[in-house]
N, C-alpha and C positions, 0 to 999 in steps of 0.2 A: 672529709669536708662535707657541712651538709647543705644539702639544693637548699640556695635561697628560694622565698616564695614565689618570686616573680620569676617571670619567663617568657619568652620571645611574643608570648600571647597578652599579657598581662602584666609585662613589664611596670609599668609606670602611664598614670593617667596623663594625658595629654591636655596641655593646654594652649597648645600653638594651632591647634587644626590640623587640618591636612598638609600635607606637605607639597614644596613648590620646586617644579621643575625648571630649572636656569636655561636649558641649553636642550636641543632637540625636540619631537613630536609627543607625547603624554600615548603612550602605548593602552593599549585597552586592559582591561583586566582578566587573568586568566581563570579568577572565579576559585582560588584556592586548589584547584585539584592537582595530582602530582603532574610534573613535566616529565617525558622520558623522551631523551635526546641519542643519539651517539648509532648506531646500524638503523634504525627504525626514525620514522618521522623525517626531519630535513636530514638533509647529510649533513656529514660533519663537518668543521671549521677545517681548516688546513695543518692549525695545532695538533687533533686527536687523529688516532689511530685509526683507518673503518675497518679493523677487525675489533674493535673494542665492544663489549656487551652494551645493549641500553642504559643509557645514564639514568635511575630513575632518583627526582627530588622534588622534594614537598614543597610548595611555596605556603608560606606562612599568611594569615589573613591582616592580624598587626605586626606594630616594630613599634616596643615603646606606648603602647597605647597610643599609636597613629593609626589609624587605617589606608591599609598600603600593600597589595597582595603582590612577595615578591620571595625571591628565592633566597633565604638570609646568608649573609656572610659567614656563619658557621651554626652547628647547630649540634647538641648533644646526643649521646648514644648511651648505651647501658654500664660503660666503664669511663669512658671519655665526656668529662662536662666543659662544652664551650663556655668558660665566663665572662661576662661583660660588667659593667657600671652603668647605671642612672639616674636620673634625675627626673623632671618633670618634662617628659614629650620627647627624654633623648638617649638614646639606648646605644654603646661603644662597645665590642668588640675589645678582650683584654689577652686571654691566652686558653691553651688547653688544660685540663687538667684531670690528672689521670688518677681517680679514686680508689683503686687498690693498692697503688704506690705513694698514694698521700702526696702528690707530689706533682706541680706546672712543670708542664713540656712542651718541647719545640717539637718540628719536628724535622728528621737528620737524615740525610743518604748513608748509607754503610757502604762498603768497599764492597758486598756482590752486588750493590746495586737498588737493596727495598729501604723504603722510606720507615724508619721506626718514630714513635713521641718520645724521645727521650727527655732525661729530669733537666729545667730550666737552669737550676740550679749546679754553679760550677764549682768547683774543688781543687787544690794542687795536694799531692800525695807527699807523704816522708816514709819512710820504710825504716823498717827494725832487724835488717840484716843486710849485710855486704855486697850482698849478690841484690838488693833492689828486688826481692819477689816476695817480699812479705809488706804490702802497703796499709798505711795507718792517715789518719788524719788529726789536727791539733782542733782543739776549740776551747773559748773561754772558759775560764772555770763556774764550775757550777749549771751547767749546760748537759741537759738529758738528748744523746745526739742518734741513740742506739734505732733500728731499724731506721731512718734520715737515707734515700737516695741521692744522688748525686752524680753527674759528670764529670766527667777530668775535664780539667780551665785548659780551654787551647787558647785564652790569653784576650779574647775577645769580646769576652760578656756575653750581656742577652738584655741590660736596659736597657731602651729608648730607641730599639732599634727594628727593622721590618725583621722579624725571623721566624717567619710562615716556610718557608722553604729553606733548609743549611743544607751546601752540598757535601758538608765534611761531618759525618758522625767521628765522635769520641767517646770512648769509654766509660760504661756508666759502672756505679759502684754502690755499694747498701755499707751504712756502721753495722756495727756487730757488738763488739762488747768496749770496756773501756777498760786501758790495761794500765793508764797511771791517773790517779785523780788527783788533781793539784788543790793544794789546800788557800791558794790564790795569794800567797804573801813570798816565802825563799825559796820553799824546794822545786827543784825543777825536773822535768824528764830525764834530762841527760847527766843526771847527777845518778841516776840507778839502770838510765834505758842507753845501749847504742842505735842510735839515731840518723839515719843516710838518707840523702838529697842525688836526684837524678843530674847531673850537671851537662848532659847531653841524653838524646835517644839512648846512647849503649854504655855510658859510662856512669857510675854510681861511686860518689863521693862521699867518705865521712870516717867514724864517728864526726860529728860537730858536738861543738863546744856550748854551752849556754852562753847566748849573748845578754846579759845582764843588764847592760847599761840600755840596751836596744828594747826589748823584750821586759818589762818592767813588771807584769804579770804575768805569772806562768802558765802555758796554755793545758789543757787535760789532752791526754791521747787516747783516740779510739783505733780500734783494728778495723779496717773494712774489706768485704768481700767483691770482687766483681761480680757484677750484673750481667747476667746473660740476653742477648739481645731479642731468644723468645719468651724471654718476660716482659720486654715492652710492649705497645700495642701497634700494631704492622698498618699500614696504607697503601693503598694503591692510588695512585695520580692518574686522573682520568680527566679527559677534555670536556668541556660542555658549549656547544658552539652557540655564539652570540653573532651580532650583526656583521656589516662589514668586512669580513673575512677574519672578524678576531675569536679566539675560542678563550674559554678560560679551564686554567686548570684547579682540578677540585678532588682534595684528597679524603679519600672514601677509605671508612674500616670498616673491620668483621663486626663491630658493637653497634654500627647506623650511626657512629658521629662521621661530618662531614664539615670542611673545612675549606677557602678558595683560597688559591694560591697567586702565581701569576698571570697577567694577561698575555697573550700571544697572538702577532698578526701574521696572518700565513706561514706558521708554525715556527716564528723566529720571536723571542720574550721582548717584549715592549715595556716601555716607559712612561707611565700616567702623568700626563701635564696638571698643570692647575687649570685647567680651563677643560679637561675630560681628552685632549688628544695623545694618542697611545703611541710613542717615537719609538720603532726599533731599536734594541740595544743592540750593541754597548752604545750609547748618547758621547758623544765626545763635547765638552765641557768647555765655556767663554774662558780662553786666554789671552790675556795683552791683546794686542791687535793684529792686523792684516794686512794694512795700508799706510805708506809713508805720511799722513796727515794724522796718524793715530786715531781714527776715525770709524774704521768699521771692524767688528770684532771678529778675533782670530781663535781656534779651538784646540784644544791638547786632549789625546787621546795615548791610553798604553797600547804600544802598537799589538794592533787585531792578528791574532793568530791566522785567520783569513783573509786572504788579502783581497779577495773578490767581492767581499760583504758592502755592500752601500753605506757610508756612515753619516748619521743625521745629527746638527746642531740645533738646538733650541737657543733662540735671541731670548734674553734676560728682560721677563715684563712680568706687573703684576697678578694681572689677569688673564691675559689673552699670549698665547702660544704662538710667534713665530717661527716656523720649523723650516732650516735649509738642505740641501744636500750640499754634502762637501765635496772637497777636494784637496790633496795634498799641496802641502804649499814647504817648503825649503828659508821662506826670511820673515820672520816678523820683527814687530814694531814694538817699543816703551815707548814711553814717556819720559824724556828729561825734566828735571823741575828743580827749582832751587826756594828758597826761603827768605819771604820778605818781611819786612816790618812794614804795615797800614796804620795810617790815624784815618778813622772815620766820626765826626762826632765827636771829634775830641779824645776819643778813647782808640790806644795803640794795640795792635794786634799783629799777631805771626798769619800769614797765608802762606800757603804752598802755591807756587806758579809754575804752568807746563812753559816752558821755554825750547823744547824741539822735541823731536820725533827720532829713535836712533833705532837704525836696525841689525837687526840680530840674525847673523847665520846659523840654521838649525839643520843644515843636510845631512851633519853627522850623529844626531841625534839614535840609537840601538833602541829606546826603551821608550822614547814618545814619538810619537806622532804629530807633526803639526797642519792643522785644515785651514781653507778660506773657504768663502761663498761659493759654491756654485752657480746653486738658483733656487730661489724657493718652493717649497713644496706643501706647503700647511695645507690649505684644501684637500691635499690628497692625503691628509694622514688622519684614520679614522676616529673619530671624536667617539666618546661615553656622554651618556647625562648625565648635568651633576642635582642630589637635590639635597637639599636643608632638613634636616628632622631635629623638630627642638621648639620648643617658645621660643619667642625675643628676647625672653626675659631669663631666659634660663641656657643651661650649655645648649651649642648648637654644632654640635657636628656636621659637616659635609660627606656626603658617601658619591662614589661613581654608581652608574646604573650599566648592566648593559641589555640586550634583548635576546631571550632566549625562544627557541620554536614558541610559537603560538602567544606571542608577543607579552611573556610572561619577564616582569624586570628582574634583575640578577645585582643583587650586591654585589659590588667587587673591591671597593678599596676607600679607604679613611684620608684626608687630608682636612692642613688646618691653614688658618691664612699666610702663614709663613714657611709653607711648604712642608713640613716635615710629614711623615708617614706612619701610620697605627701607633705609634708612641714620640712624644708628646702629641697630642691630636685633639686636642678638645678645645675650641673659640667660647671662650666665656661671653657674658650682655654686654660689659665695657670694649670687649676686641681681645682681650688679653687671652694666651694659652695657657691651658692647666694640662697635669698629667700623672696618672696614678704609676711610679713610681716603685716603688718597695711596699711588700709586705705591710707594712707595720702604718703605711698610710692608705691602706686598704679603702677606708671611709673616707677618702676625701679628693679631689681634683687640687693638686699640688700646682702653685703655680709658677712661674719661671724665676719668681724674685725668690723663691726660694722660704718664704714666709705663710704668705696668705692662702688659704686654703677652701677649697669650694666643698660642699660636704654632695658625695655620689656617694648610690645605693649598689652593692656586689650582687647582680643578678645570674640565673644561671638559662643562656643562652638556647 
């Protein structure tokens, strides 16, 4: 992949000006020089380790051709390129990507425990023996797929979704050679290859049959090799403490790319609201209700393996973050309703009408949890800045701030007005969301009708 021109300095010329702080005090500027956090300087957040070495990072002077000296959301190293998109004055944060592997990563816990980037890109395996230890992969015909990394599909994807932190690595895999090439009209694999399907972890099924009717083009097969996990590029997760006792976590390689991950308040992972306040997780979520009036909301949570941990709801608003502490509760409340015919104006219409309140025994509930109110807490849960980088005229991203030693701001997190997180993320001039999506829409901010399309520039981070 080659470095686009633009880069965290000179991304894209601005035409919005400077940028505007919503929420908190406009911290001074730290004048560009590096920040080192972590045994040296303040102590650390409650998040990081204080045996942890000095955190040192560069805050950058722009973002986007804004001026704005702050410590960016991710930033490139000699193997690992942070990519992002822009436009005029708006600079987005897209994934990593790892130039000896040719190939966008996440990045993934493995079972001893280190953080590898492994390939974005997921796969499911077929094998060409009984025993399941010789794996291959299908793809369309006519398709050059040889050296192509890949992960094994634990069934989850990797679109549109926060996956800065996975705590499950799976297996990653390289093509090798291609051992049947379909001529893309009748002949098939399994008309000269036997072909097995894993139908459990330890049970491998097959030969299979060509499905014909299903399968209408024949796919080519390649052989692949696993990937060894010190061919990926390794991290270490280190704390960088920010205000109010929150730290963030920020994963650090051998090549100087550097990457933030989640927020933490007093070393338990927190939940960014739309309005900058950080709710200790797990968040337990507005369910039906609480009160025989159907009146005030009630929350459903999978029951906390901890049973000591405080759990916090957030009240459902646009802007501004209501935050409670709960308490278990044993009965809630629906809504009865039944269906009317209205003539208003002459013209007849269906409504739905609440006609009572019925409640619901939940004592026996194993697998959820159900909260009411305790009391509220919002004041006490520690707010981010949020600010706008972008014209008015042009995409306008929202990012979080937080404040690091020596009152240097800290990128921490993307949101868009309808709450979703680093993917879809981007507020177009009219209000609407776009989002770079796939590959093949690289050049442009896709938008949610699924049509119209904003044209953004692939820059490298």
């Amino acid at each position: 992949m080659s470095s686009p021109t633009a880069g965290a300095g000179n991304a894209a010329s601005s035409t919005g000006g400077a940028p505007t702080s919503s929420a908190g005090s406009s911290p001074t500027s730290s004048g560009g020089a590096p920040t080192s956090v972590g045994s040296s300087g303040a102590a650390p957040a409650s998040g990081g380790a204080s045996s942890e070495p000095p955190l040192v990072v560069d805050p950058v002077a722009t973002w986007g051709g804004i001026p704005l000296d702050m410590i960016p959301y991710a930033s490139s190293g000699t193997r690992l390129e942070a990519i992002g998109y822009a436009d005029e004055g708006a600079v987005f944060f897209d994934t990593m990507h790892d130039e000896h592997l040719s190939a966008d990563c996440v990045y993934e816990q493995t079972e001893a425990g280190d953080w590898v980037c492994a390939p974005t890109l997921q796969r499911s395996l077929i094998y060409l023996d009984a025993d399941c230890t010789q794996p291959a992969v299908e793809e369309q015909p006519f398709t050059e797929s040889t050296g192509e990394v890949f992960s094994l599909s634990d069934g989850t994807g990797r679109s549109g979704a926060d996956t800065v932190l996975v705590p499950k690595h799976t297996p990653a895999y390289r093509v090798t050679d291609e051992i049947f090439k379909s001529d893309g009209s009748t002949t098939y694999a399994e008309d000269t290859l036997s072909i097995y399907v894993r139908s459990t972890a330890t049970q491998c099924t097959g030969p299979r049959l060509a499905n014909r009717h299903v399968v209408v083009v024949p796919p080519s097969i390649f052989r692949v090799t696993p990937l060894d996990d010190d061919q990926l590029v390794k991290a270490t997760v280190r704390h960088l403490p920010l205000q109010n006792q929150l730290s963030l976590q920020r994963l650090v390689t051998d090549d100087g790319s550097q990457l933030s991950g989640h927020v933490e308040h007093a070393g338990r992972e927190c939940e960014i609201q739309r309005d900058g306040r950080c709710v200790p997780e797990p968040v337990a979520k507005p369910f039906i209700y609480a009160d025989p009036d159907c009146k005030e909301w009630s929350w459903g949570l999978a029951t906390p393996s901890d049973p000591s941990l405080t759990i916090y709801g957030v009240q459902p608003t646009n802007d501004v973050s209501s935050v409670y502490e709960l308490t278990p509760t044993t009965t809630v409340y629906s809504q009865e309703t039944k269906v009317e015919m209205v003539t208003v104006d002459g013209q007849t219409m269906i409504v739905e009408v609440v006609v009572g309140c019925n409640a619901m025994d939940v004592s026996s509930s194993t697998t959820l949890t159900y909260y009411r109110r305790s009391r509220e807490v919002t004041d006490q849960i520690p707010k981010l800045d949020t600010v706008q980088l972008g014209a008015p005229t042009s995409l306008s991203p929202i990012w979080f701030f937080g404040l690091a030693p020596s009152n240097t701001r800290v990128q921490i997190q993307i949101h868009s007005p309808d709450g979703d997180w680093v993917k879809p993320n981007i507020r177009t001039s009219d209000g609407s969301v776009c989002a770079v999506y796939y590959s093949s829409y690289k050049d442009t901010c896709l938008l949610k009708d699924g049509v119209t399309r904003v044209p953004v520039s692939e820059v490298r981070l």
